[in-house]
LUMVOGU-351233 format. One record per residue (C-alpha): residue number from 0; residue in three letters; chain; z, y, x. Coordinates in Angstrom, 3 decimals. Layout:
<r num="NUM" residuo="ALA" cadena="A" up="Z" north="Y" east="X"/>
...
//
This chain:
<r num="0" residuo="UNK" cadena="A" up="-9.212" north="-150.553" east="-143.941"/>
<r num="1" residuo="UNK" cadena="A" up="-10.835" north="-149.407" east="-140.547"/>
<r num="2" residuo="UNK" cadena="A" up="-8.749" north="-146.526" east="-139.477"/>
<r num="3" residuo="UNK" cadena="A" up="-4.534" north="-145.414" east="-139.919"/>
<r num="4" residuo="UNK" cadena="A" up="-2.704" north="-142.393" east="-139.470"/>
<r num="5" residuo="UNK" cadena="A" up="0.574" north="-141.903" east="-137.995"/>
<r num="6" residuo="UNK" cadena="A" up="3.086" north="-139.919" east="-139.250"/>
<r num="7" residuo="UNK" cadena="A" up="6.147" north="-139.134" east="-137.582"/>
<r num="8" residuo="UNK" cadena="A" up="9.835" north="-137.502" east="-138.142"/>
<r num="9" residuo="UNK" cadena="A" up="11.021" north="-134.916" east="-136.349"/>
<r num="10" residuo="UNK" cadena="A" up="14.695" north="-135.292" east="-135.363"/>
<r num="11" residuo="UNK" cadena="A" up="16.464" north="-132.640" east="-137.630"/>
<r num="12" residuo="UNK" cadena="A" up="20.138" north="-131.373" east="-138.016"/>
<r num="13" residuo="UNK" cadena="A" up="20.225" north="-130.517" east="-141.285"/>
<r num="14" residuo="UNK" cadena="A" up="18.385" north="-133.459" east="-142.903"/>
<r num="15" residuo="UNK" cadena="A" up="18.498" north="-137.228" east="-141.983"/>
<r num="16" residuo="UNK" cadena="A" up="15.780" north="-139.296" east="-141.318"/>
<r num="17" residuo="UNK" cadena="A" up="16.170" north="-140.697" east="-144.836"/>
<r num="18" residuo="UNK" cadena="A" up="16.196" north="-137.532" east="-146.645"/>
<r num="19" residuo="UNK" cadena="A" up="12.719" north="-136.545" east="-145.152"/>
<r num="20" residuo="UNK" cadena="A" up="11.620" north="-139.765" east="-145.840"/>
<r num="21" residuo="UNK" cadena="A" up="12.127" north="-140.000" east="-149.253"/>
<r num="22" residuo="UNK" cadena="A" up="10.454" north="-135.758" east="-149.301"/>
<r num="23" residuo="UNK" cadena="A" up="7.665" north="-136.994" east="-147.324"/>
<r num="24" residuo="UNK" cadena="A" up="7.132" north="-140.068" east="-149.581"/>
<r num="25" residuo="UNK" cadena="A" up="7.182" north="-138.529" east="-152.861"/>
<r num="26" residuo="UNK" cadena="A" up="4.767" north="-135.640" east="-151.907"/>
<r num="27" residuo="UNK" cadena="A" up="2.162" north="-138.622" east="-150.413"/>
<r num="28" residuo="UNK" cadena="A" up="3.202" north="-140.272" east="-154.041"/>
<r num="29" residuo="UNK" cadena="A" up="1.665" north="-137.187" east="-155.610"/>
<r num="30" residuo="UNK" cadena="A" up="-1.444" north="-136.817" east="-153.743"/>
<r num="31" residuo="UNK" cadena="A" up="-2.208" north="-140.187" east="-154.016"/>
<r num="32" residuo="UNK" cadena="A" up="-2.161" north="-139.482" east="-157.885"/>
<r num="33" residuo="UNK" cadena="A" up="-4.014" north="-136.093" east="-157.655"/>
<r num="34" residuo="UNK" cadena="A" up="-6.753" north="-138.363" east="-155.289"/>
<r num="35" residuo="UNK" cadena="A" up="-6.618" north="-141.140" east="-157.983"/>
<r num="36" residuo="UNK" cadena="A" up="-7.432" north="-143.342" east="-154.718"/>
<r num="37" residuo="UNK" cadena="A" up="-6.700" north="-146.836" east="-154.432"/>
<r num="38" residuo="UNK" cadena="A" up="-7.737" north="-147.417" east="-150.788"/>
<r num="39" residuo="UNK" cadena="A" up="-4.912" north="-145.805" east="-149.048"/>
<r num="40" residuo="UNK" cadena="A" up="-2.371" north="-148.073" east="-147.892"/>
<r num="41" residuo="UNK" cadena="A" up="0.881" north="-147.622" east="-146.501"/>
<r num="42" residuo="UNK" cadena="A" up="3.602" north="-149.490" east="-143.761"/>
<r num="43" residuo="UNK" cadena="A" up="6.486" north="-148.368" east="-142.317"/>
<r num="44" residuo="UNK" cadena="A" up="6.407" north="-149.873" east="-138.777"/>
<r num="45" residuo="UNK" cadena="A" up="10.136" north="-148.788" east="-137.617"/>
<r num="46" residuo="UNK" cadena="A" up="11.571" north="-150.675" east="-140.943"/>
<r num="47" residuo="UNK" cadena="A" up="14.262" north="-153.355" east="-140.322"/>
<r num="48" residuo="UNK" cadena="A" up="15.309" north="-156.230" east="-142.419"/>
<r num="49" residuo="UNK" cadena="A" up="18.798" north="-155.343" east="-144.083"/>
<r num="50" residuo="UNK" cadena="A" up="18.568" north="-151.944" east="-143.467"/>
<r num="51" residuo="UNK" cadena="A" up="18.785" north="-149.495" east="-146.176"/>
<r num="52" residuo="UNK" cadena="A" up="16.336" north="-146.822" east="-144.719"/>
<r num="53" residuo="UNK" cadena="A" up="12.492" north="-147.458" east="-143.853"/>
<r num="54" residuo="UNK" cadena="A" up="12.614" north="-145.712" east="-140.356"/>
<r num="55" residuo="UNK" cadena="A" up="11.370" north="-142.299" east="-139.030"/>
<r num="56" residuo="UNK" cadena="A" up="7.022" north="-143.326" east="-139.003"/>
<r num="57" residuo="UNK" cadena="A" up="4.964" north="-143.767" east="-142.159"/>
<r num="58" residuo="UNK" cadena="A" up="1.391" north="-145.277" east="-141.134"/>
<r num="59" residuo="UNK" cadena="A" up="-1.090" north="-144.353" east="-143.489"/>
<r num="60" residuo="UNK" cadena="A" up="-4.340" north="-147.154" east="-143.905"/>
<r num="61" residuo="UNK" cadena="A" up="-7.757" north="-146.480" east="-145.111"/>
<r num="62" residuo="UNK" cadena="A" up="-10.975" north="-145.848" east="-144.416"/>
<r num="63" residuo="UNK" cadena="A" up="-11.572" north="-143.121" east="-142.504"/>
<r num="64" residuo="UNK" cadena="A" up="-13.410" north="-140.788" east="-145.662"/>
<r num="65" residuo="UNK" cadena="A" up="-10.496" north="-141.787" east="-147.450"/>
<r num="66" residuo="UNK" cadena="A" up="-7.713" north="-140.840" east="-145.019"/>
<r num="67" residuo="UNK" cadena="A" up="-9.719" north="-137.239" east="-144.939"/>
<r num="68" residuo="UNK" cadena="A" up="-9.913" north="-136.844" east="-148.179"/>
<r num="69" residuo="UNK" cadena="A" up="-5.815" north="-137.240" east="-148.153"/>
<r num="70" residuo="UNK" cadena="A" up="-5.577" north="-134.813" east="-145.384"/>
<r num="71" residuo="UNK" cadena="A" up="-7.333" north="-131.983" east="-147.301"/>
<r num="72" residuo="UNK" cadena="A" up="-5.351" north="-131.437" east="-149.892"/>
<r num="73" residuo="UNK" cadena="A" up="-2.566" north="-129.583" east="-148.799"/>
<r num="74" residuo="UNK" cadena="A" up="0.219" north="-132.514" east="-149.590"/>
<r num="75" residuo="UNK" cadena="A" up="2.009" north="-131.976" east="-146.626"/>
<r num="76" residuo="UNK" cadena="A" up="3.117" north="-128.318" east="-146.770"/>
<r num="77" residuo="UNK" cadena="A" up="6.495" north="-128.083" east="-146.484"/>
<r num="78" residuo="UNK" cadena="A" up="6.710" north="-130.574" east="-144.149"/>
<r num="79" residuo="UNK" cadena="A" up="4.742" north="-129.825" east="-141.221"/>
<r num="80" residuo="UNK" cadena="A" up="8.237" north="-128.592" east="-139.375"/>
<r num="81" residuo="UNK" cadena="A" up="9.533" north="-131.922" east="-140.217"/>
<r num="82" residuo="UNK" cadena="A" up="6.305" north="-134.519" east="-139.076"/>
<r num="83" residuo="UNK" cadena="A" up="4.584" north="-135.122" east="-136.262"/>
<r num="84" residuo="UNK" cadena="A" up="1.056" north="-135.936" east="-137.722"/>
<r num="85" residuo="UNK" cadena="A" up="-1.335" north="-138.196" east="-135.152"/>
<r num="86" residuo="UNK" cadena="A" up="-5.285" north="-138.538" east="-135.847"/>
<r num="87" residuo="UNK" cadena="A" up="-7.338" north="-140.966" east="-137.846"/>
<r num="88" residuo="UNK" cadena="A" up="-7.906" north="-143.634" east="-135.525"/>
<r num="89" residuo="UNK" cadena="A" up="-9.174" north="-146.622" east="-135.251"/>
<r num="90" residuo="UNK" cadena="A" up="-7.435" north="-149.763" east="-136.319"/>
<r num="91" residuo="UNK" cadena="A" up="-6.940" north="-152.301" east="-132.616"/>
<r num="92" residuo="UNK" cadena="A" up="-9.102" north="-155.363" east="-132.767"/>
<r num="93" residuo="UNK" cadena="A" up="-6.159" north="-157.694" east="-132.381"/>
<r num="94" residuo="UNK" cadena="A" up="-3.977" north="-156.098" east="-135.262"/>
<r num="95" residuo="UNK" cadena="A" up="-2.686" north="-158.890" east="-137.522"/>
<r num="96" residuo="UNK" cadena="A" up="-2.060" north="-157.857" east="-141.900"/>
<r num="97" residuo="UNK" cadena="A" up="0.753" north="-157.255" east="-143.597"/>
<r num="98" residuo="UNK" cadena="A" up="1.322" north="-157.760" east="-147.140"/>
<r num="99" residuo="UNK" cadena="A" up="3.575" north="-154.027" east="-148.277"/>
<r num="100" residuo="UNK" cadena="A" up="4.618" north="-154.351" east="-151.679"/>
<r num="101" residuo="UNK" cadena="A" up="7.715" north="-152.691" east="-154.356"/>
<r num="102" residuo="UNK" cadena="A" up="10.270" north="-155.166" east="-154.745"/>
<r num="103" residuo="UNK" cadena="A" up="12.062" north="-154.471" east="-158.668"/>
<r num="104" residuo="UNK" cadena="A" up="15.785" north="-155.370" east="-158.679"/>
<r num="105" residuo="UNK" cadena="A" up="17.333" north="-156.070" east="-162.216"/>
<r num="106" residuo="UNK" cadena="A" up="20.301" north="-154.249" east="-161.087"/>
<r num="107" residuo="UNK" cadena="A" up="21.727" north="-152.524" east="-164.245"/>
<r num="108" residuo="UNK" cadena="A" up="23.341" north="-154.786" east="-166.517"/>
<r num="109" residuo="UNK" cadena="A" up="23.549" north="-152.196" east="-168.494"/>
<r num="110" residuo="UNK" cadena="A" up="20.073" north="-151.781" east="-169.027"/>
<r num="111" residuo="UNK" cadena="A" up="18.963" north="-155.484" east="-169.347"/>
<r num="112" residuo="UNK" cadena="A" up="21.783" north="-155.204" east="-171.806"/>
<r num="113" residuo="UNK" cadena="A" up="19.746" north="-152.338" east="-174.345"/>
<r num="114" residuo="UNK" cadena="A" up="16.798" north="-154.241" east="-173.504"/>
<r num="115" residuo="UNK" cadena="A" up="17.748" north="-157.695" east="-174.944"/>
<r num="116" residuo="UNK" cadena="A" up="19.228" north="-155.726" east="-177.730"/>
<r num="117" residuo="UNK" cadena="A" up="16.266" north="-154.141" east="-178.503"/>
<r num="118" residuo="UNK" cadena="A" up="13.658" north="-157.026" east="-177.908"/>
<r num="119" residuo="UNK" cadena="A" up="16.274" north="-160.057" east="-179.061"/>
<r num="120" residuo="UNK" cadena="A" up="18.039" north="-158.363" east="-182.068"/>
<r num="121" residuo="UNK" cadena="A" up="21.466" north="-159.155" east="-180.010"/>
<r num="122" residuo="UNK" cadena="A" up="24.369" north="-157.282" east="-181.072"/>
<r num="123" residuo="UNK" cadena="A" up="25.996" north="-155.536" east="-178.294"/>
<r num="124" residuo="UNK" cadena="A" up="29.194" north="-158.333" east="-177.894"/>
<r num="125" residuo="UNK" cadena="A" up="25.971" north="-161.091" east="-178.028"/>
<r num="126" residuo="UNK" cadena="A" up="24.014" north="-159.131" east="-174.764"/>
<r num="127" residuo="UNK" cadena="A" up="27.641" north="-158.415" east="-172.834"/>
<r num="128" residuo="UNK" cadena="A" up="27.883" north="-162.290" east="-173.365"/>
<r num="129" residuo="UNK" cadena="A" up="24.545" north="-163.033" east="-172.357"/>
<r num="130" residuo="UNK" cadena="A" up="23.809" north="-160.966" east="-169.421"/>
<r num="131" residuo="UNK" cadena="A" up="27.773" north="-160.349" east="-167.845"/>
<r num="132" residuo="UNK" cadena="A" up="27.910" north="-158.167" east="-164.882"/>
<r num="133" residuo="UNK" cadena="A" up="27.970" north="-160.650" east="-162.248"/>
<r num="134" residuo="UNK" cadena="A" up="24.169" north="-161.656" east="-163.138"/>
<r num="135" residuo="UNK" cadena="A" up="23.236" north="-158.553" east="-161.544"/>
<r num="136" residuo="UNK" cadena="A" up="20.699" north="-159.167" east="-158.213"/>
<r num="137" residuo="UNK" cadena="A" up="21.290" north="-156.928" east="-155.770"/>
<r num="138" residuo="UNK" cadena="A" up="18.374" north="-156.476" east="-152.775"/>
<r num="139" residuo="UNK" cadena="A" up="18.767" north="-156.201" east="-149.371"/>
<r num="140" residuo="UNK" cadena="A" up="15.667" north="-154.142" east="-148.972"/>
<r num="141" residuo="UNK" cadena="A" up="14.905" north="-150.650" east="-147.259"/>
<r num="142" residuo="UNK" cadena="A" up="14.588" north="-148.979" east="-150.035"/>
<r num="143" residuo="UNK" cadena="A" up="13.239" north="-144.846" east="-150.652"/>
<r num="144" residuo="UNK" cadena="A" up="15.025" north="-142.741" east="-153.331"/>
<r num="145" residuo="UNK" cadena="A" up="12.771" north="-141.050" east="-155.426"/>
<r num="146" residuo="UNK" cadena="A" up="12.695" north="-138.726" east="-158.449"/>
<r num="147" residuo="UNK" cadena="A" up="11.021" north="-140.432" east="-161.837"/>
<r num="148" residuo="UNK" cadena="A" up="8.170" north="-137.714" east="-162.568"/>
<r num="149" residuo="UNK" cadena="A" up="8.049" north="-138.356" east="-166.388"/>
<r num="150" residuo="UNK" cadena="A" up="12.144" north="-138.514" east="-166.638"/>
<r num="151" residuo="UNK" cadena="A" up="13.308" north="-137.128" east="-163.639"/>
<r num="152" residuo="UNK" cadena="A" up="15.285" north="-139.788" east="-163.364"/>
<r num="153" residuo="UNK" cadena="A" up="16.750" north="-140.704" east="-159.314"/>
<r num="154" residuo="UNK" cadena="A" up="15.089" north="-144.429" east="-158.765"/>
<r num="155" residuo="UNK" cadena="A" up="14.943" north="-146.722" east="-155.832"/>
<r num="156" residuo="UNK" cadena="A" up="11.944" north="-148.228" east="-154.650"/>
<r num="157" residuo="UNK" cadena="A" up="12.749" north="-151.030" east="-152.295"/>
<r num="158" residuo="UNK" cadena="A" up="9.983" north="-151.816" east="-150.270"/>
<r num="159" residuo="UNK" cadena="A" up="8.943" north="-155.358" east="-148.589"/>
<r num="160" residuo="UNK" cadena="A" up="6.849" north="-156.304" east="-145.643"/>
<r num="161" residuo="UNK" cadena="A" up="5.838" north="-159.770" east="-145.303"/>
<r num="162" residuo="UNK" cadena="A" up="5.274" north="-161.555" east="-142.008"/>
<r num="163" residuo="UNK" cadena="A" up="2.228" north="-160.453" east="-140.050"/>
<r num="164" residuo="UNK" cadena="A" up="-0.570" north="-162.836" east="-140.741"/>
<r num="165" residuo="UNK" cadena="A" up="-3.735" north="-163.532" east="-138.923"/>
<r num="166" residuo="UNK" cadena="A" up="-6.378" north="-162.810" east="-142.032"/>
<r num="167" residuo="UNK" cadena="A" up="-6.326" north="-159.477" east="-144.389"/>
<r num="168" residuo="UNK" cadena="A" up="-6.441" north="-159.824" east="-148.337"/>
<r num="169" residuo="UNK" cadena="A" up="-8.880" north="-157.283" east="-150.145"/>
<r num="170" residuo="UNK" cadena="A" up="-7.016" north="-155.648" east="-152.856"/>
<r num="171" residuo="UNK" cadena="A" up="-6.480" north="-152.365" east="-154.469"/>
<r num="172" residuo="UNK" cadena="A" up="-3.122" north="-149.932" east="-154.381"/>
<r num="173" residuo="UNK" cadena="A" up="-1.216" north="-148.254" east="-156.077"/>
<r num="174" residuo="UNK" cadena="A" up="-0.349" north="-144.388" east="-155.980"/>
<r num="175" residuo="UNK" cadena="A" up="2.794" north="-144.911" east="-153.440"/>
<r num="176" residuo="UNK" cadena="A" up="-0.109" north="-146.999" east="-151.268"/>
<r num="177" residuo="UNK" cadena="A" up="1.958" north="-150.453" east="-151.990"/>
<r num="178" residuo="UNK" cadena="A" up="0.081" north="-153.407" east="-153.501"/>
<r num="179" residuo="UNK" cadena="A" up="0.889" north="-156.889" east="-154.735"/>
<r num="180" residuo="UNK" cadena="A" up="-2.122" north="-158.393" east="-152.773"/>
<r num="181" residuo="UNK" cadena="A" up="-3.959" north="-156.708" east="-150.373"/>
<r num="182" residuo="UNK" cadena="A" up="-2.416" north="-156.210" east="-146.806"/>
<r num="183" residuo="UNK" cadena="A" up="-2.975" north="-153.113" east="-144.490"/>
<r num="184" residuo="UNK" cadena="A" up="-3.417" north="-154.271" east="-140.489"/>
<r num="185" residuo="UNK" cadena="A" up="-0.102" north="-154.171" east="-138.760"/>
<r num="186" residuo="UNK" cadena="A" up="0.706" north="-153.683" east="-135.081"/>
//
């Protein structure tokens, strides 16, 4: 993790910084797949605790064959009037690590409902008793809305930094660049 790439929203009037968040997201989600890489991380460096959106810059991490092996494939057409994209650089000296991970909220009862049916042999009146609406846990994460490729289902993937800390953690990622472990440099 010796290099990052900045990429940057364009103001737009038709689209908020959200929507082309979430459009730039899910196409990076889908190269990352077509790459099958695990060394790309990402951060989102204008993100706010308690804030529903993730800010208008997405800083890609990654070696530097890896971040130009993103940039070929042609993931960001569509886009290009919407980004400003910087160059592979190289990551300061002094940059501390961040820990960017997918936070999962149990936030449909409804769900956790068909679930313990299903794994518990409840009866529907047994689940409603056993998981009431009020145990739902709802996060106060930035979160992106994307599209479920294999349901097409709308999802939200809620997104946590951890505190800068002075040592990285090795680790692989996953296709939307987020891992449990391994931190990217942040500055």
């Amino acid at each position: 993790m010796d290099h990052y790439l900045d990429i940057h929203l364009l103001p737009d009037p038709e689209f908020s910084a959200g929507q082309l968040m979430n459009a730039l997201f899910a196409k990076l989600h889908r190269a990352l797949v077509q790459l099958g890489s695990d060394s790309i991380g990402v951060s989102f460096p204008k993100a706010r605790d308690g804030a529903a959106g993730l800010g208008g810059h997405l800083r890609l991490h990654g070696c530097l064959a890896a971040l130009d092996d993103l940039l070929a494939l042609p993931w960001l057409t569509g886009m290009r009037d919407h980004v400003r994209l910087g160059e592979a650089a190289p990551v300061p000296a002094d940059a501390r690590h961040c820990r960017v991970r997918r936070v999962q909220a149990d936030s449909n009862p409804e769900r956790l409902r068909r679930r313990a049916m299903k794994r518990h042999g409840l009866s529907e009146d047994q689940a409603r008793e056993r998981i009431p609406d009020a145990a739902v846990k709802w996060l106060r994460l930035p979160y992106l809305q994307l599209r479920s490729q294999s349901t097409g289902q709308p999802f939200r993937l809620f997104i946590e930094q951890s505190p800068p800390q002075p040592e990285p953690r090795t680790g692989a990622f996953n296709t939307y660049g987020l891992s449990r472990d391994a931190t990217v440099p942040w500055f």
